[in-house]
C-alpha positions as CSV (number, residue, x, y, z in Angstrom):
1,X,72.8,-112.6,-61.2
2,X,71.1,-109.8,-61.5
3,X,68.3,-110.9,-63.0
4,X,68.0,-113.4,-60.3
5,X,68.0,-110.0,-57.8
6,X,65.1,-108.1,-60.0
7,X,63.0,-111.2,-59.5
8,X,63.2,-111.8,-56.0
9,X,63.0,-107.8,-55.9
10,X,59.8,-108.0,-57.7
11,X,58.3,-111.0,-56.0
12,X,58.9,-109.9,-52.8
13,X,57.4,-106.4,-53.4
14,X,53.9,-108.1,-55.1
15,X,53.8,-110.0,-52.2
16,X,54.1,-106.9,-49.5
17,X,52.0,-105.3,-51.9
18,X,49.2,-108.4,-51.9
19,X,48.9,-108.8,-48.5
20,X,48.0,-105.1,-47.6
21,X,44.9,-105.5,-48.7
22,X,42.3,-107.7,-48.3
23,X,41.5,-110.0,-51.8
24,X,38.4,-109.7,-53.7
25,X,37.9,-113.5,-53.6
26,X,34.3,-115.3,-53.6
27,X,34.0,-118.0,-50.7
28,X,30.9,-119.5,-50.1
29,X,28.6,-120.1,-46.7
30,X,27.9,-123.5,-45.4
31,X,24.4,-123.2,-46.4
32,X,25.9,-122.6,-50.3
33,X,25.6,-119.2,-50.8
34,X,28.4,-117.2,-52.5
35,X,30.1,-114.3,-50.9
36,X,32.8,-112.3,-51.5
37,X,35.4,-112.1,-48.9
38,X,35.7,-108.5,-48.6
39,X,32.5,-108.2,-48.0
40,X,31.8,-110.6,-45.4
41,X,34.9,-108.9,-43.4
42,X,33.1,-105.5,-43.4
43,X,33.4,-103.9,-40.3
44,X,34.2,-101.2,-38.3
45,X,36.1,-103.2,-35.8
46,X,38.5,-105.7,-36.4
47,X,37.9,-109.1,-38.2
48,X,40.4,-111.9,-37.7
49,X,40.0,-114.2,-40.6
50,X,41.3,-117.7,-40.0
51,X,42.5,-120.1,-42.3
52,X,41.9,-123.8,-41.4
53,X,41.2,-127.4,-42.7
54,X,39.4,-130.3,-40.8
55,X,42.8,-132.4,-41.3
56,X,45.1,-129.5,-39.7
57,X,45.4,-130.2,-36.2
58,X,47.2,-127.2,-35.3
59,X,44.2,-125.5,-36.8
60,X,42.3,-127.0,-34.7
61,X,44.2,-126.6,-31.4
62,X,44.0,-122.5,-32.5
63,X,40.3,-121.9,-32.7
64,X,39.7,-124.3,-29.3
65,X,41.7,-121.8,-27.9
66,X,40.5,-118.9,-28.8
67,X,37.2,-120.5,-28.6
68,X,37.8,-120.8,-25.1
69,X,38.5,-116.9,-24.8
70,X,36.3,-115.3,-27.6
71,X,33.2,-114.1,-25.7
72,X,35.4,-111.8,-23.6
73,X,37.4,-110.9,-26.6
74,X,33.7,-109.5,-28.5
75,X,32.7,-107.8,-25.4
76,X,36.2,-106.2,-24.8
77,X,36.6,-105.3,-28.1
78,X,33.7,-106.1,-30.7
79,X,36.4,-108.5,-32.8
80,X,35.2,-111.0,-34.8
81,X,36.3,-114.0,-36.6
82,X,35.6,-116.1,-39.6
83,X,36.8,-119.1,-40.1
84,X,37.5,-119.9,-44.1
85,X,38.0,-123.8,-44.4
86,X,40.5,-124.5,-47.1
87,X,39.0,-128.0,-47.3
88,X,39.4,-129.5,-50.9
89,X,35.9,-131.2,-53.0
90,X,36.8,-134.3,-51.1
91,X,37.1,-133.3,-47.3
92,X,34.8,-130.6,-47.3
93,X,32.0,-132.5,-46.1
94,X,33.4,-133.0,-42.9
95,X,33.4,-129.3,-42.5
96,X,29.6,-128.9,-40.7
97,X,29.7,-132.4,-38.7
98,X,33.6,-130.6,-37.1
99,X,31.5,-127.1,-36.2
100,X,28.3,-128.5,-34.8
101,X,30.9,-131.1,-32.5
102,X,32.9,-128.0,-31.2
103,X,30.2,-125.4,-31.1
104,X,32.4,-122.6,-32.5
105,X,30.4,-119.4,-32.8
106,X,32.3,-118.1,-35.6
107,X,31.3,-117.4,-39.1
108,X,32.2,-120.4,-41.5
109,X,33.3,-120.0,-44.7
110,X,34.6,-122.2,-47.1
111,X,37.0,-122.0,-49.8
112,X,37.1,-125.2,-51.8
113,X,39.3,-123.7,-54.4
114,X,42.0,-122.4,-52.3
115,X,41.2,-119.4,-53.9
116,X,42.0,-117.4,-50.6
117,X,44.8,-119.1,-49.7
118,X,46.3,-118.3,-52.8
119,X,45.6,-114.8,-52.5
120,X,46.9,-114.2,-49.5
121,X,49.9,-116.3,-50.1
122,X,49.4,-118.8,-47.5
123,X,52.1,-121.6,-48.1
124,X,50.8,-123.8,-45.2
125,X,47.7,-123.7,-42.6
126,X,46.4,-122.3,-39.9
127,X,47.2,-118.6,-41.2
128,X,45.7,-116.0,-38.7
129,X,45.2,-112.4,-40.3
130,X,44.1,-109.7,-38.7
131,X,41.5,-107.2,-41.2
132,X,40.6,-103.3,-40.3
133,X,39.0,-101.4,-42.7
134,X,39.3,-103.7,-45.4
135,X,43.3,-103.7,-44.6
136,X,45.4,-106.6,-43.3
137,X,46.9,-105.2,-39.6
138,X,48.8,-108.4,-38.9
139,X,49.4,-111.6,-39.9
140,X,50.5,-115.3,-38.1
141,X,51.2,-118.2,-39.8
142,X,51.5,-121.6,-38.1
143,X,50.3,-122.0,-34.2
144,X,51.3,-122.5,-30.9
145,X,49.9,-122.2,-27.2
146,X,49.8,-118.9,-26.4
147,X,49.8,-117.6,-29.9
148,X,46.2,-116.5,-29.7
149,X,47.2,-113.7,-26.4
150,X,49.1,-112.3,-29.2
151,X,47.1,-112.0,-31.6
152,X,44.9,-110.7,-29.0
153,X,47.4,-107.8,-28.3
154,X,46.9,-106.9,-31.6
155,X,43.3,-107.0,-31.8
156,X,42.8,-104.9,-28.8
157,X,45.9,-102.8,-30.7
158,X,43.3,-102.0,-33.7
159,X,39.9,-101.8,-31.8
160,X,40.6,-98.4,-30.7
């Protein structure tokens, strides 16, 4: 029993400990370039960083939404967002033909691996975090109307 307590002691403090920072994980442009995540979050204001799949329709429903609001969000508080598609080898090329039909104007990474998912400890998809200085401020998992005022609150929270 109590080495049953020590473990979920331990993997509950990795996982705090994980998800304070950002991960060090290469994803790669649509165009095929490799990045690493950290640094394509650089910024001095906030960065949400989305995780989504073209199969995911809550994913979906979440970034039409904030679609819908993100222009006001840039101007109001100079947020923004990139989207990391967690497509695998054999959806991923649905990827671009999905961005130019909904005209997001987000950056589109993708990770292929699941590298970042893993990383961040993302069990299931859309996960929303919220980055400042290379920090995550927030973090949402799952979605539902509305969710994106929230995470809105948060952004406008950290853009100060």
């Amino acid at each position: 029993m109590k080495k049953i307590l020590a473990l979920t002691f331990l993997a509950i403090s990795l996982q705090a400990f994980s998800q304070d920072e950002l991960p060090n994980v290469n994803v790669t442009t649509l165009d095929g370039t490799t990045i690493s995540l950290q640094k394509a979050s650089k910024s001095d204001s906030p960065v949400v960083i989305s995780l989504w799949a073209t199969w995911c329709v809550p994913c979906l429903k979440e970034l039409d939404a904030i679609s819908e609001v993100y222009d006001d969000w840039k101007d109001e508080t100079n947020v923004s967002l990139i989207a990391v598609s967690v497509d695998d080898s054999r959806t991923v090329k649905r990827v671009k033909p999905l961005i130019n039909g909904k005209g997001w104007d987000y950056t589109i990474l993708l990770d292929t691996n699941n590298d970042v998912k893993r990383a961040l400890g993302a069990a299931t998809v859309p996960l929303t975090v919220l980055v400042k200085d290379g920090k995550i401020v927030y973090r949402h998992s799952g979605y539902s109307p509305g969710a994106e005022n929230e995470l809105y609150e948060k952004i406008k929270e950290f853009s100060k």
